[in-house]
Phi, psi and omega in degrees: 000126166279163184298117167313157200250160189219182178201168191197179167233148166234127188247118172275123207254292175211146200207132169322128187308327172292009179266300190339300184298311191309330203261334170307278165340304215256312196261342169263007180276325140266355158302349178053043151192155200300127198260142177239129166308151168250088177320130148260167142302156157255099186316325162313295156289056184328118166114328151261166195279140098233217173183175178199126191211132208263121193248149139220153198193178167279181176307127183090356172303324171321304195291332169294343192268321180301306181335299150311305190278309324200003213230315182329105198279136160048040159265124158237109166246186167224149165203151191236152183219094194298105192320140212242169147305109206048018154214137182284189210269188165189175197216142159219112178252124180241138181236138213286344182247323153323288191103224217242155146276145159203137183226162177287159170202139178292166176267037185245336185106315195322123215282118155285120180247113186299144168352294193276007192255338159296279185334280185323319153309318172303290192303333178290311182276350159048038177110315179257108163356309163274334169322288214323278181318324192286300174291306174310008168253358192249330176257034126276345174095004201287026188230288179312330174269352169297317189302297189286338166276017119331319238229254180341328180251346153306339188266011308219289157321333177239167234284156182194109209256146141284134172222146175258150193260157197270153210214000000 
């Protein structure tokens, strides 16, 4: 039986102009057929590159792409995987000084925070307010969209292609 199938976007935030073919490569290996970018400046980074394109694929292709890409010096993307029939959605946001973020997401995109991972801030802030607030910033991710929404709204503008991954 196959993975039910889903979709996403991968968002290039920012990239060496020389990375661009490599990351075109690395995103049509998995998708298993040949991917072409439409590359902008990125105004944010004089010198780098992005882009952005709409993926389908089964269930976990988002997490294979992060996999892929994830290694790369003075990359920063995201990528989303839209919740499927029996899996919620997710974000994996990677930034070069970060690493990778990664959250569960609704279908509105809004970042699901599990039960226990709250309990586990209450126990960790022990009474204090600032632990507390410090950890729920950590599982919303806020130190990668701090990073990264600069990055993001340079791209405002720009073109957003689909591919299908050969299945």
């Amino acid at each position: 039986m196959s993975a039910p199938m889903t979709r996403g976007v991968i968002f290039v935030h920012s990239a060496p102009a020389a990375l661009c073919p490599h990351l075109e490569w690395a995103i049509g290996s998995v998708l298993g057929t040949p991917v072409k970018m439409d590359w902008t400046e990125q105004h944010v980074a004089p010198g780098f590159c992005r882009a952005e394109i709409e993926w389908v694929g089964p269930q976990g292709t988002g997490a294979l792409l992060t996999s892929e890409m994830h290694g790369w010096q003075h990359l920063r993307f995201e990528i989303t995987e839209d919740p499927s029939p029996g899996a919620d959605g997710s974000r994996w946001s990677v930034t070069p000084d970060l690493g990778i973020f990664h959250a569960t997401v609704d279908v509105a995109g809004n970042i699901m925070v599990g039960e226990e991972r709250i309990r586990w801030a209450y126990e960790k802030g022990d009474g204090n307010p600032s632990v507390f607030y410090q950890e729920m910033s950590i599982a919303l991710g806020e130190a990668w969209d701090e990073e990264l929404e600069p990055f993001r709204h340079s791209g405002d503008e720009a073109p957003v292609r689909w591919l299908n991954q050969v299945v």
